[in-house]
N, C-alpha and C positions, 0 to 999 in steps of 0.2 A: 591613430593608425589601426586598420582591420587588418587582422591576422587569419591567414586563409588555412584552415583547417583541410589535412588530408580526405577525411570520412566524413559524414553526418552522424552518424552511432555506432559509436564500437560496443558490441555485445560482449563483457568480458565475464567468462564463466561459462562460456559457449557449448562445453562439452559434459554441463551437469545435466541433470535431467531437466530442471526447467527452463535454463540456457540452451539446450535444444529446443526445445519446445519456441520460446523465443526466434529461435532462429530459422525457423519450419515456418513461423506466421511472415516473417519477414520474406523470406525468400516466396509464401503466396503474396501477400500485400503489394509487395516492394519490390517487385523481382528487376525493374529499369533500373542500371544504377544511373539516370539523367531524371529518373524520379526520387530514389533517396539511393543515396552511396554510403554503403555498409558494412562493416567487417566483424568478424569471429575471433576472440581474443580469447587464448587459455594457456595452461602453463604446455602443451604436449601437440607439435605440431602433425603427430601422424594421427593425434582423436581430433583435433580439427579439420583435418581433409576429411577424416571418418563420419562425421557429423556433419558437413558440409555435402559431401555426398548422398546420405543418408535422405536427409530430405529434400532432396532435387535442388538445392542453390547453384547459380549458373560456376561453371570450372575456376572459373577467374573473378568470384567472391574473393576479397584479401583473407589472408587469415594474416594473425597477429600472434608472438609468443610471447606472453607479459605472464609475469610471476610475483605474486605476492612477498615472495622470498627474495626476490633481487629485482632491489629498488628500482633500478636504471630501465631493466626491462617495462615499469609499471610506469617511470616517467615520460618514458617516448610515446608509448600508447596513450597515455594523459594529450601530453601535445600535441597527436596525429588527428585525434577528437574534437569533434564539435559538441558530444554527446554521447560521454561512457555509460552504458545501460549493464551493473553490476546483480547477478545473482548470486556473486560470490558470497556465502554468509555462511554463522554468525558473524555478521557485520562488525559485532566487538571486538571480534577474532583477526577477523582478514579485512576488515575496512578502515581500520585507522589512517594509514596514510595516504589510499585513495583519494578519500577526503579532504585531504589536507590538501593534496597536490590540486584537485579540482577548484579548491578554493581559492591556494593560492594564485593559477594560471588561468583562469578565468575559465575552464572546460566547467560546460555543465554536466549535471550527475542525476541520475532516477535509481532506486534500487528497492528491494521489495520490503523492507528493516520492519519487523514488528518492535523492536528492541527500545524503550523508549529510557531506560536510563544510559543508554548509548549515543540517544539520540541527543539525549539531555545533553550530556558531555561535549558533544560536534556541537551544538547549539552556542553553549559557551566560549569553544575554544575557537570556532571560524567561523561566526556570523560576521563579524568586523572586515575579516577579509575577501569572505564572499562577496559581501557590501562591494567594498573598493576594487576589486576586479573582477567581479561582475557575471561571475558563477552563478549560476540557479540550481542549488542544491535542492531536491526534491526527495525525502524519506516514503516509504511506506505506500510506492504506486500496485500493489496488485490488493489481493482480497483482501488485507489490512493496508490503506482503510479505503480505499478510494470506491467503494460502492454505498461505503457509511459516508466517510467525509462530503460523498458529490450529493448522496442524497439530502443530507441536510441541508447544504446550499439550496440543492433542486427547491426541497419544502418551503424554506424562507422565500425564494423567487416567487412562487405562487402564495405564500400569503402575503408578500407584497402585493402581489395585483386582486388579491381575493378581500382583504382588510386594511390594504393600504401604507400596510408596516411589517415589521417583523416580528415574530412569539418569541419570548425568552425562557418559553420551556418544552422541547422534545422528548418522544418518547422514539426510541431505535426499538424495534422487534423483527426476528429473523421469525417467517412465517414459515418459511420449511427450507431447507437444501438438503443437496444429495452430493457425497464425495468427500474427499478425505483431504487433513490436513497435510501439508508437503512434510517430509520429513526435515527441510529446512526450520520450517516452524517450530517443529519439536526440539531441533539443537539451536536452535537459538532461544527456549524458553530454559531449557539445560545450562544453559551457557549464562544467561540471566541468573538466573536461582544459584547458579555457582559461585558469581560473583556477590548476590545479596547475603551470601553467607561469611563471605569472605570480609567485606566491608558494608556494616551498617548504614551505611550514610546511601548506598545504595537500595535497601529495603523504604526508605525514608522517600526515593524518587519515586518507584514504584508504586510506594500506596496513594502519591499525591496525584490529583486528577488533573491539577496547574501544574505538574514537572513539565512540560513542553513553552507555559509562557513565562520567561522569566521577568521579574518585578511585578505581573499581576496575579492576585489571586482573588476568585471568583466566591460568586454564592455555593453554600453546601450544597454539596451534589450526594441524590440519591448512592446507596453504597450497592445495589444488585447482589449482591453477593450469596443470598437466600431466594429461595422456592418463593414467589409469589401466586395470589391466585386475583385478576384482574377483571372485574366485574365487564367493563367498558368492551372487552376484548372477547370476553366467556373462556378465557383462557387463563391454565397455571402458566407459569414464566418460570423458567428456569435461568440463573447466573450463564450469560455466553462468555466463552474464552477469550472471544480476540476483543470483549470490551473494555480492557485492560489498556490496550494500545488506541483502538477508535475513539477513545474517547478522549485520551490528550492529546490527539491529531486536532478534534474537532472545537475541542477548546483553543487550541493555537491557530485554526484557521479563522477563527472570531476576533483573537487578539488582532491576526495579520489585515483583517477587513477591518481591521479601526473598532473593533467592536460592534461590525454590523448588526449581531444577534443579540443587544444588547449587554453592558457589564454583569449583568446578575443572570445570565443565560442557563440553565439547570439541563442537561442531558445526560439519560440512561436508556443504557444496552443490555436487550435479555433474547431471549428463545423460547418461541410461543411450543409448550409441549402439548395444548391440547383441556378441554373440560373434564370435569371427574374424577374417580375416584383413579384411572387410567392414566389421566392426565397430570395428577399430583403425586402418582408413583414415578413416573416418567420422569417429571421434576427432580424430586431426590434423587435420583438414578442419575441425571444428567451432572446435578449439585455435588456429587460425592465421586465424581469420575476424574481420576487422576491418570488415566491414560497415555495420555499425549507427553507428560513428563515423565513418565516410567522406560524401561529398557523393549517395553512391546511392543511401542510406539513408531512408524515409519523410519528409516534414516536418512540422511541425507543421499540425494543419488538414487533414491529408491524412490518409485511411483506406482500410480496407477494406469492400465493400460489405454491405450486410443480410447475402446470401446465404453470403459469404464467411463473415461476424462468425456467421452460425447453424451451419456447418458447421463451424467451430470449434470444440477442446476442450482441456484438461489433464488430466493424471494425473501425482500427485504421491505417491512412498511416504516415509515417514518410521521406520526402522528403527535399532532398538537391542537387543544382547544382551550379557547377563551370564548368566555361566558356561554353562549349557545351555537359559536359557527366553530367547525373543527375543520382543520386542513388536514390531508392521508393522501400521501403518493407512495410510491413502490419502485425498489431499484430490481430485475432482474435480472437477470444473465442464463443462457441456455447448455454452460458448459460446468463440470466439476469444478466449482470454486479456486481449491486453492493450486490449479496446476493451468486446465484448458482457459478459465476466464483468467487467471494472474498472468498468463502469460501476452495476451493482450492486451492487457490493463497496462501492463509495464513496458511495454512496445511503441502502444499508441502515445504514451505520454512521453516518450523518447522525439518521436514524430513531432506531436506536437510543438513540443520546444526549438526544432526544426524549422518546422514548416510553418508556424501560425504565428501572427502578428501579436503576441501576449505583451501587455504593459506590464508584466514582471521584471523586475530591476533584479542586481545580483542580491544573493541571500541564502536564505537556509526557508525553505516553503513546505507546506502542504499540498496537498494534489487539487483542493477545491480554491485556494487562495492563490494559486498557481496557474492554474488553468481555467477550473469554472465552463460556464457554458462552450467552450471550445472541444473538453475534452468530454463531454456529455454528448456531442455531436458525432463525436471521431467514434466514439464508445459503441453508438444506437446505429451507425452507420457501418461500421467495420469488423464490432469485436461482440454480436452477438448479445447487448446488453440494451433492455429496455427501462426508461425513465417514465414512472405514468400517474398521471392524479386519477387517486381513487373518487 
C-alpha cells in the first residue's frame, strides 16, 4: 500500500538561521509547488510567516507548527512528510525522537549532524527499523561531510577508469576556504565534549575512526592530530576540525558500498597551511586553536552576513598514489562553507531523495552511499559546487 504524503520536504527548523537560509534556496529553486511541494516547520507560527516572507516564498507556502517539546505536534509533521529536512541541532539535544519517529513511519530524514557518537547511537537503536519501513535516514548532508564523503567516491570513480580499480589509501587536504563555522557546529561540538565527560564510554566512540561501522574494524588510520610538514605537497599540514566526523562518515560509506574501497582502506584529513618557516607557524597556530569550543565562538542562530556567506569559498583536494600514477581531484564550492554551500548541500539531498530514481533501500546512510553521482550532479548544477580531476 503507497501512502500519499502531504509535502515532499518539510524544512523543520525553518526560522533558525540556516533554516532560513534553506528556505530562501528553495523558495529560488523550487518556487512551483507542481515542481517540489514544500513547507516551513517551527515551534512559532508568526516567525514562520516572518521568514516566509522575508525571502519572497509564494503567500500560500504551508507553514507547519511542530515542537520538539510536544511530541504530537512533531508526529503529524513526520506523517504529513515525504522528507523532513532537520536543522534543528544539537541533534543529541533535540533529535532523538525525530529519528525515531522517521524510522519508525517510513518518512525520510537529511540533517546537517556533525555529532558522531550520536550518530553511533541512532545507528544502533534504528537501523533495524529503518530497514523494515523503509526510511532513508541520511546524517551529516552540508559541509560535514558531504564535500569530503562525495569527494572520495568522486576519486575512487576516476581511479576506476584511470587503473582500473580502486586505492585503499586517500589523503583529504582542504587547500584553502573562506567563512566561518555555523554556530550550530560549535554547540553541538559543546554538547559532545559534555557528554564525553559525563560518560566515558562516549570519549571511547569519539576517538574510534570505525564508531560509524559497527562489527567492522579497519586498518590503522593515520591519527592527524599533529603539524605535519608534506614533501609531495610542499606543504605544512595542520590537524582540520571537522576530520573528526568526515572521516567515520567515510569509513561507513565503504562499509555501506560492500567495501568498495577496499577492507584495509587508510584515510586522513588535514589543512594545507602553506611552505616555511610561515607555513609551520601557521600550523601550530591552527594545532593549538580551541576556539570554536570556547564561549568566543559563533552561537547558535548567529551568522554571517549575505555578503560575507557570498564571498565565501572551499577547495578541497583528495589525492592518492600507487607506485608511479597518482589520481588528484578537487571538490569546490563558491559560497562560505558552513552556512551559503550547507545550505544547498542539505536542500538538494532533500530533493534528491524526492525526485531521483536512487536504489537506496530503507536505512540509516551516508550522503555518498546514498546518493553518489546523482547528488554530485544536483550539486555542480544547482548549488554552486564544482567536482574536477586535477
Amino acid at each position: 500500500m503507497t501512502i500519499t504524503k502531504k509535502y515532499d520536504v518539510v524544512v523543520y527548523g525553518a526560522t533558525g538561521f540556516t533554516g532560513q537560509l534553506v528556505v530562501e534556496y528553495l523558495a529560488k529553486q523550487y518556487p512551483a509547488k507542481d515542481n517540489l511541494n514544500w513547507a516551513l516547520a517551527g515551534r512559532s507560527l508568526s516567525k514562520l510567516e516572518s521568514v516566509r516572507d522575508a525571502v519572497g516564498a509564494a503567500p500560500d507556502t504551508p507553514l507547519i507548527v511542530a515542537d520538539a517539546e510536544k511530541l504530537e505536534t512533531l508526529a503529524a509533521m513526520v506523517e504529513s512528510a515525504k522528507v523532513v529536512l532537520t536543522t534543528v541541532g544539537p541533534y543529541q539535544l533535540y533529535g532523538n525522537e525525530l529519528v525515531e519517529m522517521c524510522a519508525n513511519t517510513g518518512t525520510d530524514y537529511v540533517d546537517l549532524c556533525g555529532e558522531p557518537a550520536w550518530m553511533h547511537q541512532m545507528i544502533g537503536k534504528h537501523q533495524k527499523a529503518a530497514e523494515s519501513s523503509g526510511a532513508r535516514i541520511v546524517f551529516s548532508c552540508g559541509f560535514d561531510s558531504i564535500p569530503f564523503d562525495l569527494g572520495v567516491y568522486f576519486l575512487q570513480e576516476q581511479a576506476k577508469q584511470k587503473l582500473g580499480h580502486t586505492v585503499n589509501k586517500v589523503k583529504g587536504r582542504v587547500r584553502s576556504m573562506k567563512g566561518t563555522f555555523s554556530g550550530g557546529t560549535a554547540a553541538s561540538l559543546k554538547a559532545t565534549m559534555a557528554a564525553a565527560k559525563q560518560d566515558p564510554a562516549v570519549m571511547g566512540v569519539l576517538l574510534n575512526p570505525f564508531s560509524l561501522t559497527p562489527g567492522f574494524t579497519g586498518a590503522e588510520q593515520p591519527r592527524g592530530d599533529k603539524p605535519i610538514f608534506e614533501a609531495e605537497f610542499n606543504s605544512w599540514s595542520a590537524p582540520f576540525i571537522m576530520a573528526a566526523i568526515n572521516t567515520r562518515n567515510i569509513h561507513r560509506t565503504n562499509m555501506l558500498l560492500g567495501h568498495a574501497y577496499g577492507e584495509d582502506f587508510v584515510y586522513d584529513e588535514m589543512i594545507f597551511t602553506g611552505p616555511g618557516d610561515k607555513g609551520e607557524a601557521t600550523a601550530n597556530a591552527v594545532a593549538s586553536d580551541k576556539s570554536l569550543s570556547s564561549d568566543k565562538g559563533p552561537k547558535p542562530g548567529e551568522g554571517p552576513s549575505k555578503e560575507e556567506r557570498e564571498n565565501g569559498f572551499f577547495d578541497v583536494i583528495f589525492h592518492a598514489q600507487e607506485d608511479d600514477n597518482t589520481v588528484t581531484v578537487s571538490v569546490k564550492g563558491t559560497m562560505d562553507p558552513g552556512y551559503g554551500s550547507t545550505s544547498k548541500m542539505i536542500a538538494e539531498s532533500a530533493v534528491s531523495l524526492v525526485k531521483d530514481d536512487l536504489p537506496t533501500k530503507g536505512g540509516i546512510w551516508t550522503s555518498a552511499s546514498a546518493f553518489g553521482q546523482n547528488l554530485i550532479e544536483r550539486l555542480e548544477q544547482n548549488a554552486g559546487m564544482s567536482f574536477i580531476v586535477e
